[in-house]
C-alpha positions as CSV (number, residue, x, y, z in Angstrom):
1,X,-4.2,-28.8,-31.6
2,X,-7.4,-29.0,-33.8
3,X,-10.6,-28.0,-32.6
4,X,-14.0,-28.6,-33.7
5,X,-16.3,-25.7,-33.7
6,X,-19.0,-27.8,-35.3
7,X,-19.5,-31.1,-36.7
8,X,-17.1,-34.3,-36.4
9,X,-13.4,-34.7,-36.1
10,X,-13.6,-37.2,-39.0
11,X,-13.5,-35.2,-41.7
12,X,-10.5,-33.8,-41.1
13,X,-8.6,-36.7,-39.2
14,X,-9.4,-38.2,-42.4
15,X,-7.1,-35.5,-44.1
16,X,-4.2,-36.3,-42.3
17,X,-1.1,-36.9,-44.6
18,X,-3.0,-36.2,-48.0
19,X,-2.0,-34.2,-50.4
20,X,-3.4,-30.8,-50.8
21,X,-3.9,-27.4,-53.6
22,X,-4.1,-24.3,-51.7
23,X,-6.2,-21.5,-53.9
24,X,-6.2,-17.9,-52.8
25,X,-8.9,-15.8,-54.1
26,X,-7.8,-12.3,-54.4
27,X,-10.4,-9.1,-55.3
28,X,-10.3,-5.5,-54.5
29,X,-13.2,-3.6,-53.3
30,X,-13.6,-0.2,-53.4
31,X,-15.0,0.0,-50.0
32,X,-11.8,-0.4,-48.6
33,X,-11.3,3.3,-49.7
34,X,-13.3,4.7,-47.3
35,X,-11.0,6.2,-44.7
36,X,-10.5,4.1,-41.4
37,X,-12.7,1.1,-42.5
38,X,-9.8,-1.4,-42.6
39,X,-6.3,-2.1,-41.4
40,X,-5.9,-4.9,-44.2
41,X,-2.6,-3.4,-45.4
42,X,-0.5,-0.3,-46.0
43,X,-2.6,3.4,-46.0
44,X,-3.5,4.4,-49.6
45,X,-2.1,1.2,-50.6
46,X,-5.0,-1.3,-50.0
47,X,-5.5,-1.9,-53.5
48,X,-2.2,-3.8,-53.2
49,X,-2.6,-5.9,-50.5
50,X,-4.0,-9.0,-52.3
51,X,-1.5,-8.4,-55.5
52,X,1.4,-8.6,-52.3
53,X,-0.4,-11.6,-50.4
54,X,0.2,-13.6,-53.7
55,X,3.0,-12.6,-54.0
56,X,4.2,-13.5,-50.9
57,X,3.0,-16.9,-50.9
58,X,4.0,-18.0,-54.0
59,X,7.5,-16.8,-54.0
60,X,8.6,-15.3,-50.6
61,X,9.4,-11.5,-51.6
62,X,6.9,-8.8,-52.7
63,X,7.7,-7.6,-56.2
64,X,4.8,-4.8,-56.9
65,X,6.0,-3.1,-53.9
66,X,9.3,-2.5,-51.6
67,X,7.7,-4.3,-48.4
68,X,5.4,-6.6,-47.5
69,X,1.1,-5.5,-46.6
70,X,1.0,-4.9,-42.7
71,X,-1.3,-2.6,-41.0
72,X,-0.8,1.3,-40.0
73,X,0.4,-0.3,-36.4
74,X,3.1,-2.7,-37.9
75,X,1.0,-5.8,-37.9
76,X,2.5,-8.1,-40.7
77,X,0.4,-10.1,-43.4
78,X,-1.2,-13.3,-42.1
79,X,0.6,-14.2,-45.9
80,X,3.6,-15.1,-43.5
81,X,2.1,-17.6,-42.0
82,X,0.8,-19.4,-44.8
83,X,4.5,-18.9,-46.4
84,X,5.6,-20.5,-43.3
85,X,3.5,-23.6,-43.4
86,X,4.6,-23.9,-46.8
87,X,7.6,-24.2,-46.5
88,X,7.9,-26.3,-43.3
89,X,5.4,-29.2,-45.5
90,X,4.7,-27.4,-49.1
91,X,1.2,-27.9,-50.4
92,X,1.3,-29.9,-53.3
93,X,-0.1,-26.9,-55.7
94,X,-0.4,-23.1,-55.6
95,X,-3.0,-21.2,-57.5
96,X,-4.8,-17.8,-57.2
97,X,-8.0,-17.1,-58.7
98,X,-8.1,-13.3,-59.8
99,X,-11.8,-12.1,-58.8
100,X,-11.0,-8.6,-59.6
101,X,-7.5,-7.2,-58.8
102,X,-6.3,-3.4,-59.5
103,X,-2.8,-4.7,-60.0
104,X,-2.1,-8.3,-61.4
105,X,0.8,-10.1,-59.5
106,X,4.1,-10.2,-61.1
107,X,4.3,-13.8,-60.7
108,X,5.2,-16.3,-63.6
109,X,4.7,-20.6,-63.4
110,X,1.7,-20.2,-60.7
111,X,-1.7,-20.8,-62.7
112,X,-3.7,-17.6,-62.1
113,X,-7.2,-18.3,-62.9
114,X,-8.4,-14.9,-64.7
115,X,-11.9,-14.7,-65.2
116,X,-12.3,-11.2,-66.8
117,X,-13.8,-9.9,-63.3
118,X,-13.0,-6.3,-62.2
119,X,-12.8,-4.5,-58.8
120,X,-15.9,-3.6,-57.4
121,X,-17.1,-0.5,-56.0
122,X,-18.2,1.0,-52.6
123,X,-21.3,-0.8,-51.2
124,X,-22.6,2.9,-49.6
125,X,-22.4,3.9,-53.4
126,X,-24.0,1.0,-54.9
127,X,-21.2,-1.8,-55.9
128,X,-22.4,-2.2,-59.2
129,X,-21.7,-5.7,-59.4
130,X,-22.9,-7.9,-62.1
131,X,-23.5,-10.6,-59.4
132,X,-25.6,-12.8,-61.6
133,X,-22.3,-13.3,-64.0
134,X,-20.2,-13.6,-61.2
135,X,-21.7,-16.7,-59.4
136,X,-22.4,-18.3,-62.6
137,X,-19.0,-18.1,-63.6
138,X,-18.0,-19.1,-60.1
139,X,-20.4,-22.0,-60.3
140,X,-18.8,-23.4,-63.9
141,X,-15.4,-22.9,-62.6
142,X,-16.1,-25.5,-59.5
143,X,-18.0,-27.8,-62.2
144,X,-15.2,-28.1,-64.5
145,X,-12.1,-27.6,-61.9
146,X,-10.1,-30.9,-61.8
147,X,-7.0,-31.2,-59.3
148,X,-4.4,-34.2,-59.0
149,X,-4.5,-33.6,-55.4
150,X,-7.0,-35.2,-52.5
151,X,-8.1,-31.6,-51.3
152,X,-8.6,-28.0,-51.8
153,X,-8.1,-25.4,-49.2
154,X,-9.4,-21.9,-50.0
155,X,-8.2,-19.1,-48.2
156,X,-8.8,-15.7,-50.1
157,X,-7.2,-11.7,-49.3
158,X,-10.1,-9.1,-49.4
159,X,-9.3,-5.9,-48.1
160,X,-12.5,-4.2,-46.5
161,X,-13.9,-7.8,-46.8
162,X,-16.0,-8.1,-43.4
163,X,-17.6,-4.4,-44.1
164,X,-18.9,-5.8,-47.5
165,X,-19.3,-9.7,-45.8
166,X,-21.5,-7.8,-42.9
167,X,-23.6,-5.7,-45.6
168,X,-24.2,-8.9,-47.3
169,X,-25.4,-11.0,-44.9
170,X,-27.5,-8.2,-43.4
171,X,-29.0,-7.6,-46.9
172,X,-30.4,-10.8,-47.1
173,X,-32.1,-11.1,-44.2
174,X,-29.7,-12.7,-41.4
175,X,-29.6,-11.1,-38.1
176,X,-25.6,-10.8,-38.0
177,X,-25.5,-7.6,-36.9
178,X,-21.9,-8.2,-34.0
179,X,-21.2,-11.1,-35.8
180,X,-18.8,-10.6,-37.8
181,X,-14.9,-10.1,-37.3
182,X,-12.1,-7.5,-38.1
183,X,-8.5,-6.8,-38.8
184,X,-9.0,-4.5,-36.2
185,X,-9.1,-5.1,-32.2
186,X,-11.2,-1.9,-31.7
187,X,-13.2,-1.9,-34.6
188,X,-14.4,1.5,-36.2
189,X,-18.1,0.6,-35.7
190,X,-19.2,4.3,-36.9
191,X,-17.6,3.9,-39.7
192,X,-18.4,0.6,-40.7
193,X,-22.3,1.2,-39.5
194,X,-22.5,4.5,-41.5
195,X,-21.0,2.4,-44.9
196,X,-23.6,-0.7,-44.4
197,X,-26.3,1.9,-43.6
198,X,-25.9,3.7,-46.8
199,X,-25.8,0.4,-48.7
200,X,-28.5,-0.8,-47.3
201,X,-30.5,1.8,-48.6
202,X,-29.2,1.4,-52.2
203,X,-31.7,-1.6,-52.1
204,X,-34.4,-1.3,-54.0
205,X,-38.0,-2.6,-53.5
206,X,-38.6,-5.4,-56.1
207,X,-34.9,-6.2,-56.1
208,X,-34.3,-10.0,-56.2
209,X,-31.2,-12.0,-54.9
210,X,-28.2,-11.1,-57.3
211,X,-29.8,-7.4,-57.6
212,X,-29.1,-7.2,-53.6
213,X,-25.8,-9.1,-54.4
214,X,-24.9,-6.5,-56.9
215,X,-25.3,-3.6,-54.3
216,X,-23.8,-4.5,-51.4
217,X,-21.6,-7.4,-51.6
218,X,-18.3,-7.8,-53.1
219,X,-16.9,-10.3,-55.9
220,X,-15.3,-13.0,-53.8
221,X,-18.4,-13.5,-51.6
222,X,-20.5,-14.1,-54.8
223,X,-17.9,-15.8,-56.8
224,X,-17.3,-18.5,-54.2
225,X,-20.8,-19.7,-53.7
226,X,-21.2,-20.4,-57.0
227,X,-18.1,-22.6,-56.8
228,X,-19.2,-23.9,-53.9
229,X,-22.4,-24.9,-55.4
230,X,-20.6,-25.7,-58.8
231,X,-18.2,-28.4,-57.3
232,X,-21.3,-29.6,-55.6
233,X,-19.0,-32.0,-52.7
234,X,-17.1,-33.6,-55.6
235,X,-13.6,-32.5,-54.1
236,X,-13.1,-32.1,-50.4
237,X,-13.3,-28.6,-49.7
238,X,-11.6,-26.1,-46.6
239,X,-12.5,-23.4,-46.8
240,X,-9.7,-21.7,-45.1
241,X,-10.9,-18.0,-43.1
242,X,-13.3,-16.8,-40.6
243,X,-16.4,-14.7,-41.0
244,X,-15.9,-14.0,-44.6
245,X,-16.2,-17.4,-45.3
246,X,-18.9,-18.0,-43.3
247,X,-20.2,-15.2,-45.3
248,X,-19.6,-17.4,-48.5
249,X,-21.4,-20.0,-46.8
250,X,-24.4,-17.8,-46.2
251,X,-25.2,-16.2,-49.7
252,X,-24.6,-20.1,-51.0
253,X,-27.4,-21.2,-48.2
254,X,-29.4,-18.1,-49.4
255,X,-29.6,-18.6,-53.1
256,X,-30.7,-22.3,-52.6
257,X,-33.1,-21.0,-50.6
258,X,-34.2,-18.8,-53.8
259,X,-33.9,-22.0,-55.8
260,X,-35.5,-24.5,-53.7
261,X,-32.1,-26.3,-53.8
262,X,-29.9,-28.6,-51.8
263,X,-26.8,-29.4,-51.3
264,X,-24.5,-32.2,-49.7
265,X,-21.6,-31.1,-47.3
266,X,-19.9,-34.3,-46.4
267,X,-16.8,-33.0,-48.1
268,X,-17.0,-29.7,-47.3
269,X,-15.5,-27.9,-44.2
270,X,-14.9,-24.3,-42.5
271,X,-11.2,-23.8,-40.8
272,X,-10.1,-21.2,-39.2
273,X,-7.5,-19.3,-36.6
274,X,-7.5,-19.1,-32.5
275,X,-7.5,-15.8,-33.2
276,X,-11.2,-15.9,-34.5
277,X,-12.9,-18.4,-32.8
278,X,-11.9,-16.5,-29.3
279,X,-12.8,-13.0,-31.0
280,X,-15.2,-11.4,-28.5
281,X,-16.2,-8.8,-31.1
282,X,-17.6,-11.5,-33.2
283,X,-19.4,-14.8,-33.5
284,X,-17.8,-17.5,-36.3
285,X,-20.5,-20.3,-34.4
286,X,-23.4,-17.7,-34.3
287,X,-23.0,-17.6,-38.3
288,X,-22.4,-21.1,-38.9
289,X,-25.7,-21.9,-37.1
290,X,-27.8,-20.0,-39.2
291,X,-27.2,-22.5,-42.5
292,X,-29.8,-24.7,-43.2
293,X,-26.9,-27.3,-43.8
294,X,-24.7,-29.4,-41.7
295,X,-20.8,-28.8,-41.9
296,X,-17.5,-29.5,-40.3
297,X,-15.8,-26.5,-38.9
298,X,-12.1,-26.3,-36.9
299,X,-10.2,-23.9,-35.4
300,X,-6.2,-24.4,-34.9
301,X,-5.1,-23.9,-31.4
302,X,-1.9,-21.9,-32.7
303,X,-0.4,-18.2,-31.3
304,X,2.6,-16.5,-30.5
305,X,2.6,-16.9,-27.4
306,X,6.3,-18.4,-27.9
307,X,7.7,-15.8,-29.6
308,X,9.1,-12.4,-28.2
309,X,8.5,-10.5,-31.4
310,X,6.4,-7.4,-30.8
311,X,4.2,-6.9,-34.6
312,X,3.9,-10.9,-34.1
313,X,2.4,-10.5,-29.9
314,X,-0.2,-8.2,-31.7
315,X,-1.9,-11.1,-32.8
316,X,-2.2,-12.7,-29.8
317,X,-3.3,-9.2,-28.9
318,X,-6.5,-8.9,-31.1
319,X,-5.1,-6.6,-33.6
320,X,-5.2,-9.2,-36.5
321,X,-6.9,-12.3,-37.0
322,X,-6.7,-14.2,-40.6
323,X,-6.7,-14.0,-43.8
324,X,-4.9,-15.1,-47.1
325,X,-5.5,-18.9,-45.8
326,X,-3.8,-18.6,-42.4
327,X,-6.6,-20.9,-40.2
328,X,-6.7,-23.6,-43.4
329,X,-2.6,-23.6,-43.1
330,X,-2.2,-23.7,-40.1
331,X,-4.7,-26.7,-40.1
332,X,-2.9,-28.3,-42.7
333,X,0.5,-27.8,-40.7
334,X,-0.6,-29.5,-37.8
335,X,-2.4,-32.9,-39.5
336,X,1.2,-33.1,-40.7
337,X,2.9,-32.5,-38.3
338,X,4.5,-29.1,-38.2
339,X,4.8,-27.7,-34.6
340,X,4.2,-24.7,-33.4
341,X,7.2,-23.8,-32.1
342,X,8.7,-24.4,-36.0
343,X,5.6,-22.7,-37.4
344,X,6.9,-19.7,-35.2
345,X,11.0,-19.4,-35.9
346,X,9.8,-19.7,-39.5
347,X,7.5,-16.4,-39.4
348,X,9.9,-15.0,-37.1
349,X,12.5,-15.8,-39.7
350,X,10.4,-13.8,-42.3
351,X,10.7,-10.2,-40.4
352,X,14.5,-10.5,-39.2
């Protein structure tokens, strides 16, 4: 029910009954309010989607708004399934790491790392991101971050997240062009070309790694290499999403480049959904091959292909993919033994 994409199935056999924190970063982006450039939640209400992932996680109910994120064509929040895994075998700890959220979540006993970052703008108009501060403090929070569990899987709610994941990787010089994923099973290609375009040109000649970062990228890309980098394989790591965190993966493998640095990745891992390993529209191995490291990378053999539910069969139908954790859970659920037909009455459960 586990299935390697790269590297050995020791790593994560070697997870199997152990105790685990699931983090979620959340961060808005302005890019997602550029009309038709993402289906990551409820029209003129993007801003909210991580603030209602959290939410939803955490606690089971949405409290900033009146329903939970799903897309214009009734797709629900891969949020449920992560609720669902929880709940069937809880992970030991819950925390969010706030990389810049328009609306703080209105939940209370959950640690909620703050780190005084704010939403970033629209790549085609310059993010303005003080990327250098970012990944540093990124880099100190994985050096000093201490958990009583054996692992850490990080699964993170971006809206407009492969737009900004795509500009970034193109803006450093990878050749990702139909790489990368969406929340959308025809995705708006002139819309998304036309936004990397434009921030592509915001570059600037003479611009060096964290001005680039700055320009096109978006705070979660930049914040998590530097805790990548900053936890430096002292905790196992999943990293628990598809082409954005492949995308994490890249600007870490970039600035070591800068740095002449290295890194060990014995305890460090990629996992993701069916859903994105089998996307024709992208490439999750294509990515992961361009890192000048080794790593361990999974995909959970899980769909709805038991349940009658029609927003759920959209899945299965290409119209959502991950996010908010779903391929780390659902990874998670099945070294422990949740099945899928439980892991399916459960999210069923969630939309009545």
């Amino acid at each position: 029910m586990i299935k390697n994409i790269t590297g050995k199935k020791d790593f994560i056999e070697n997870l199997r009954g152990k105790s685990a924190t699931l983090m979620i970063a959340l961060s808005n982006t302005k890019t997602a309010n550029i009309e038709g450039i993402t289906q990551a939640g409820i029209p003129s209400m993007l801003h909210l989607t991580p603030t209602l992932d959290s939410e939803f996680v955490a606690l089971g109910e949405v409290r900033s708004l009146g329903q939970i994120a799903e897309t214009p064509k009734g797709v629900p929040t891969p949020a449920l399934i992560t609720r669902a895994i929880h709940l069937l075998h809880p992970f030991k700890n819950i925390e969010f790491l706030d990389l810049g959220l328009a609306v703080k979540p209105k939940i209370d006993y959950f640690k909620i790392h703050d780190f005084g970052i704010f939403p970033s703008g629209r790549i085609d108009e310059d993010a303005k991101i003080k990327a250098s501060e970012v990944f540093q403090k990124g880099v100190e929070f994985g050096q000093n971050y201490t958990t009583k569990n054996n692992y850490i899987i990080l699964g993170e709610s971006v809206p407009s997240g492969t737009t900004t994941a795509t500009a970034t990787t193109l803006a450093l010089g990878y050749d990702c062009k139909n790489k990368f994923s969406s929340s959308f099973k025809n995705v708006p290609n002139s819309i998304r070309e036309t936004t990397i375009a434009k921030a592509l040109s915001n570059i600037k000649e003479g611009d060096e790694i964290f001005d680039i970062l700055g320009r096109v990228s978006d705070n979660m890309l930049i914040f998590n290499a530097g805790f990548i980098l900053g936890l430096n394989n002292r905790i196992p790591l999943i990293l628990a999403g598809g082409t954005q965190m492949a995308c994490v993966l890249m600007v870490a493998n970039k600035i070591l480049e800068v740095m002449d640095g290295v890194i060990e990745t014995s305890n460090l891992a990629l996992c993701t959904t069916k859903w994105v390993y089998e996307d024709k529209n992208s490439d999750i191995l294509g990515l992961l091959e361009m890192l000048n490291f080794s790593l361990n990378a999974y995909w959970a053999d899980f769909d709805f292909s038991l349940s009658h539910h029609p927003a759920l069969k959209l899945y299965d139908e290409g119209e959502a993919k991950e996010g908010v954790g779903a391929g780390g859970a659902l990874v998670y659920g099945l070294l422990n033994g949740v099945t899928k037909e439980n892991i399916t009455r459960k999210v069923e459960g969630f939309l009545g």
